[in-house]
N, C-alpha and C positions, 0 to 999 in steps of 0.2 A: 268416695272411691274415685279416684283417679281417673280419665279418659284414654285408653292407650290408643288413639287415633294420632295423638302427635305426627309419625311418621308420615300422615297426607300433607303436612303441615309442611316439613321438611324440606319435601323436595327431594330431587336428584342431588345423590353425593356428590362431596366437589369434584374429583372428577366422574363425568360418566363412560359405564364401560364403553362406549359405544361412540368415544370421543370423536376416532379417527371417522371412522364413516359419516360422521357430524359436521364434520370437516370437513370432510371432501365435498359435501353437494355444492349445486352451482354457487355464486353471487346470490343474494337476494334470495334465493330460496326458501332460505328460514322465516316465518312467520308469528304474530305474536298470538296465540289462541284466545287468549285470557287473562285480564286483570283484576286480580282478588286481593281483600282483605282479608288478614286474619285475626284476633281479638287471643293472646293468650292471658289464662288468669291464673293466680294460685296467692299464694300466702307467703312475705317474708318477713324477718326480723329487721328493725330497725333503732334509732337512736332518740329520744323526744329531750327536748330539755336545753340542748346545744343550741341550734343554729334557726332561733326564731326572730334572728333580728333583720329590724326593714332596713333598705334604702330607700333615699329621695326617691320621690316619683314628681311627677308634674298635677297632678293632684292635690300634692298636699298644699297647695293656697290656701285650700279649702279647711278651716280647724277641723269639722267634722270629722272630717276622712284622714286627716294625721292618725298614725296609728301610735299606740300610749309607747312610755320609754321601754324598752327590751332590757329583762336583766337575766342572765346566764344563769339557769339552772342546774342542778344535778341530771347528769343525763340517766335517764330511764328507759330500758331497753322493753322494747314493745314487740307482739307481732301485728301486721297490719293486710289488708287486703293489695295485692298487686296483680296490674293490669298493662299490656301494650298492644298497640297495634304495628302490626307489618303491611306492608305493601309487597304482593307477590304479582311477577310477569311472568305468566308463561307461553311456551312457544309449543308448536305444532312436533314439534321433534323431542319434547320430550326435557327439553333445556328452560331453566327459570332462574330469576333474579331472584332476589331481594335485599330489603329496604326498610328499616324503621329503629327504632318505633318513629312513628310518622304522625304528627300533628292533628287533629279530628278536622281541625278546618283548610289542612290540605286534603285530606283523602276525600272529603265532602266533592271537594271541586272535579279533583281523579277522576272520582265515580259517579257521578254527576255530568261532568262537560268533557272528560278526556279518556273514558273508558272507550268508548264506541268510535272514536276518532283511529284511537293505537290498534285497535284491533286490523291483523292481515299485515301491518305493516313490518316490514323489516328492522329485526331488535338490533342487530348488528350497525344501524345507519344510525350511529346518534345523536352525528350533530345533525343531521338531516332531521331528524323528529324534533330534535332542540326546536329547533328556527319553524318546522314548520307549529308545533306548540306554540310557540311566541308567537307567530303570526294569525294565531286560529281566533283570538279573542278580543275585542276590544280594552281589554280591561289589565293584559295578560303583563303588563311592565311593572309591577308590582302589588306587595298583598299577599290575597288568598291565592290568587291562580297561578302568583310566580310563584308560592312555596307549592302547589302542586305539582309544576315542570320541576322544582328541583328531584318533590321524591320520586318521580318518575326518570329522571335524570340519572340522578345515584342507583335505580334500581336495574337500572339499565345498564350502566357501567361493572352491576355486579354478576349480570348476567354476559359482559362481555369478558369480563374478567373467566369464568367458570368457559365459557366457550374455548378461550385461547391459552388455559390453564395457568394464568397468572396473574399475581395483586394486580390490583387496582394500577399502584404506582409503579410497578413496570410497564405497563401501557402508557402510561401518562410520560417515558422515559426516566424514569429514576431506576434504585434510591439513590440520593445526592447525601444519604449517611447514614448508617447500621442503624441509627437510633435516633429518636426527636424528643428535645427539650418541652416538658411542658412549664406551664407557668402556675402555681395553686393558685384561684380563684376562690374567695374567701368569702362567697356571699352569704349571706344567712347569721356569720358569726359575728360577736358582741363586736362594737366600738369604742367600750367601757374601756376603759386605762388598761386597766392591767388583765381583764381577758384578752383584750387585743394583742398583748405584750404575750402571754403565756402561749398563743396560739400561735403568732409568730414565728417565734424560736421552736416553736415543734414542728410547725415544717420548713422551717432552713433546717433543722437536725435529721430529717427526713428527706433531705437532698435539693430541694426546691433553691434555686437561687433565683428565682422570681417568685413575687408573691401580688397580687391584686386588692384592694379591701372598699368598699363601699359606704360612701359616705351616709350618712342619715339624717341629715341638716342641710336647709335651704334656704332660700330669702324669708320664706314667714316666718323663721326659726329667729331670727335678729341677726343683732352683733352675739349675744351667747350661741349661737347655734354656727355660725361662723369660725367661734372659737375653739368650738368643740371639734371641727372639720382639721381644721390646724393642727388640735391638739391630737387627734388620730395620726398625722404624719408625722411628728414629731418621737410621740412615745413610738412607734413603729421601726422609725430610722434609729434611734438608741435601740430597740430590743435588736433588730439582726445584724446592726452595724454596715460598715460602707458598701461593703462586697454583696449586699443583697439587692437587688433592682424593686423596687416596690411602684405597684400603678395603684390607681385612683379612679373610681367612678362615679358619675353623678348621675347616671340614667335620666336624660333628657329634664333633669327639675332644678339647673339654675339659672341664671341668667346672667348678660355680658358682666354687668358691673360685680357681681358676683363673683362672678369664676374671676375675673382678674383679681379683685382684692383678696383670694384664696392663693393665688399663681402668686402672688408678689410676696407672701407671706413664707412660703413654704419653700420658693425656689430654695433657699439653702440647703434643703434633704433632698436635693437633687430628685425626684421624683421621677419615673422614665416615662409617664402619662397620665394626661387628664381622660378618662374616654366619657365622652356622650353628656358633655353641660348641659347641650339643648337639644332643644328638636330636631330633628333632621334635615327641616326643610330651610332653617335658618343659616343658611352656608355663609351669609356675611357676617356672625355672631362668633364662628370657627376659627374664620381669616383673621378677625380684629383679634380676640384671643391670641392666634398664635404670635400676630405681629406683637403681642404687648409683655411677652414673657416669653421666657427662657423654656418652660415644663410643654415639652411634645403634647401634640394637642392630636388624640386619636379617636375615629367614630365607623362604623361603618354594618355594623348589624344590622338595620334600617337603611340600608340602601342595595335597590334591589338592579342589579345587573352592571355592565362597566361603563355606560352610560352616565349615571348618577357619580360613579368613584370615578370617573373622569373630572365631571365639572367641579368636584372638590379640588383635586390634586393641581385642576388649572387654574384655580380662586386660590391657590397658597392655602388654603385653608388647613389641612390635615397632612402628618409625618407617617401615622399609623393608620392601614386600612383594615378594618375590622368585620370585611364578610361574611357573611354565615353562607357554608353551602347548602343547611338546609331551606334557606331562604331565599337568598340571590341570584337562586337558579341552578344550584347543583353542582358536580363535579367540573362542567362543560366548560359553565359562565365562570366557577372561581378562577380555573386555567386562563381564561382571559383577563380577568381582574389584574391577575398577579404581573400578567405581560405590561397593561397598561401602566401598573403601579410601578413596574423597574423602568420604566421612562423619567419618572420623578425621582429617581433614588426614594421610593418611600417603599417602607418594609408594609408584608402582609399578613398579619397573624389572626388568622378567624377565631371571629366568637366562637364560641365551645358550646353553642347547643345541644351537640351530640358530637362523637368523634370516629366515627370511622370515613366519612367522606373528608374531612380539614386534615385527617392524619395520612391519608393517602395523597394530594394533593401537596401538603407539603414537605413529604418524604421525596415527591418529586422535583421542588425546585431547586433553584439555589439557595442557599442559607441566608445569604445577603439578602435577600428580597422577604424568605419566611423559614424566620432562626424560632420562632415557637409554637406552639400549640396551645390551647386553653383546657386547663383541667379543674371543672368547675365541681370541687368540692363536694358541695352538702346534697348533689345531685346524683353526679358518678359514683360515691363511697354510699350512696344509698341507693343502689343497685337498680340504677336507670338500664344497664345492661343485662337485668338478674336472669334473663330466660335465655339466655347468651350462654355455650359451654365456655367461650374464649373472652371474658370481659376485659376491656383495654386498663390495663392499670399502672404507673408507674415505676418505676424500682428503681429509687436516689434521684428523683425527678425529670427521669426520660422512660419514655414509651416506647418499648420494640418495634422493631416492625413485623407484624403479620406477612405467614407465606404462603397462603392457603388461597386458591382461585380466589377473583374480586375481592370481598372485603370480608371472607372469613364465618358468613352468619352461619350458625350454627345453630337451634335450640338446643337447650336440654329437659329430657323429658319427666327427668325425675323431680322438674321444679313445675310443671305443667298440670294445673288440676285440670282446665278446662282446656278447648280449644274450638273459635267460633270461628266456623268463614260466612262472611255476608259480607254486607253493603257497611259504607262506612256511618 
């Protein structure tokens, strides 16, 4: 039997009656009472069969940990257990964000080192909390602690958003366009010839003129497993033809001599990025890279705040900055990211962890600077959104914009078996 408690869960509707008077008290007045978690759970249907395929990892040096070849099954429709967590602030008056789903190993830190900090303070002051969060921890410039400043970051924008009755990205000054391009991010699916091919052309025929796909071979692979990295961009470029933009991932598992003799190989299918060869921390791996090929060399999910996408963009290293706002610090810090990045002429298209913080951010810039979004596939179409009444989706490969205070969260209660609040 269901729990019809959800509506504690909820919150104040977007707007509240009781805006204006909300409004009018002094500066500063408003206060934050409490920061909660909430755990919702219930049951949906899903796909098994499809999208079990790896990419590199930096791991796989190791044979052991290679995982065996992936071949594309019949997909089999399952129901399965589902679960998220939220991140809720609220305030003395009645006013609350939210924020999620939200990471276990950021909410850890929230609840843990930065619950008892936000308390009393003014939700309204965000860069004020930003900085003073950054400043509170030794530890706080990347990791666990920066993805906690981000969720508290976003959750914060969404309760500024409901205060002032408006998205996200009208605060932020936008929109800069009725609608945002996303890009299909293809992870999980085969690299076999001709799944890759079939899968392709179903989403250019489904609007997508960008498409992303992940490589699953690395130096321990040999010369066959190089070939095979090849042979992915090749069959690719012939199934959507010229007009389709197609990126490339290695997730930090290859190396210089690698990725160059991959770059040399393939510039002819024009490719519009490498993202993530290496480690992160090997910034002069990036730069050689891009001085030695033609194929955009883009990284930036692993780099937490605009400090680190600075000393790329000044090392030549990187065309593409790939922040995550739920990582890099939020709403706040991506807004500076993208400042620092239009100084290099480098565009800023965030990883797609999740999309209502990267779809609000870059509805507000210029296009020049961030013309996409990531729409990551076997994640979003598997209902990472599912306790969402308004789930971000598509339609011919751009995403609307939401009109609803902040950033729209909504649950729905008819997909809600349970609902926990506690500690993370």
């Amino acid at each position: 039997m269901r729990r019809r408690t959800f509506f504690a869960l909820a919150g104040a509707p977007a707007v509240l009656p009781h805006l204006e008077a909300l409004q009018s008290r002094p500066s500063g007045a408003l206060k934050i009472a409490a920061v909660e978690f909430w755990r919702l759970e219930g049951r949906r249907e899903t796909v098994a069969g499809v999208t079990g395929q790896h990419q590199v990892q930096p791991l796989h040096v190791y044979e052991e940990l290679r995982p065996k070849v992936f071949h594309e099954g019949t997909p089999a429709p399952r129901t399965v257990n589902a679960s998220a967590l939220y991140l809720k602030i609220k305030t003395d008056a009645g006013l609350e964000g939210i924020y999620g789903p939200i990471d276990k190993e950021a909410a850890i830190v929230v609840d843990q080192q930065l619950r008892g900090f936000l308390l009393g303070k003014d939700p309204l002051a965000v860069e004020t909390l930003w900085d003073q969060m950054h400043r509170s921890n030794r530890h706080s410039r990347r990791g666990h602690f920066m993805m906690a400043i981000s969720a508290v970051d976003n959750a914060l924008w969404d309760l500024r958003g409901r205060y002032f009755n408006a998205p996200v990205y009208r605060l932020l000054g936008g929109p800069t366009r009725p609608s945002v391009e996303a890009y299909a991010s293809c992870l999980g699916y085969s690299v076999e010839p001709e799944a890759a091919r079939k899968h392709a052309l179903e989403y250019k025929n489904q609007g997508y003129r960008n498409q992303q796909w992940f490589c699953a071979s690395g130096p321990s692979d040999g010369a066959a497993g190089l070939a095979r990295n090849v042979e992915l961009v090749r069959v690719l470029r012939e199934a959507v033809g010229p007009e389709t933009e197609l990126m490339f991932d290695a997730f930090n598992g290859w190396n210089l001599d690698y990725a160059i003799a991959w770059a040399k190989q393939v510039d002819q299918y024009r490719p519009r990025w490498i993202e993530e060869a290496f480690h992160p921390e090997k910034i002069e791996s990036f730069a050689a890279l891009r001085r030695a090929t033609s194929v955009p060399v883009a990284t930036g999910e692993h780099l937490y705040g605009r400090w680190e996408v600075h000393d790329y963009l000044r090392a030549g290293a990187i065309t593409v900055v790939q922040a995550d706002p739920e990582w890099c610090g939020g709403v706040s810090e991506l807004v500076k990211i993208c400042a620092v990045s239009s100084l290099f002429d480098a565009q800023v298209i965030p990883h797609g962890h999740a999309l209502h913080a990267p779809l609000h951010v870059v509805a507000a810039q210029s296009p020049m600077t961030c013309p996409l979004v990531e729409f990551l596939l076997t994640k979003m179409t598997n209902n990472y959104y599912y306790f969402e009444k308004r789930q971000p989706t598509p339609v011919n490969g751009r995403l609307a914009l939401p009109d609803q205070p902040g950033f729209g969260i909504e649950f729905d209660p008819a997909k809600t078996e349970t609902v926990k609040k506690g500690t993370a």
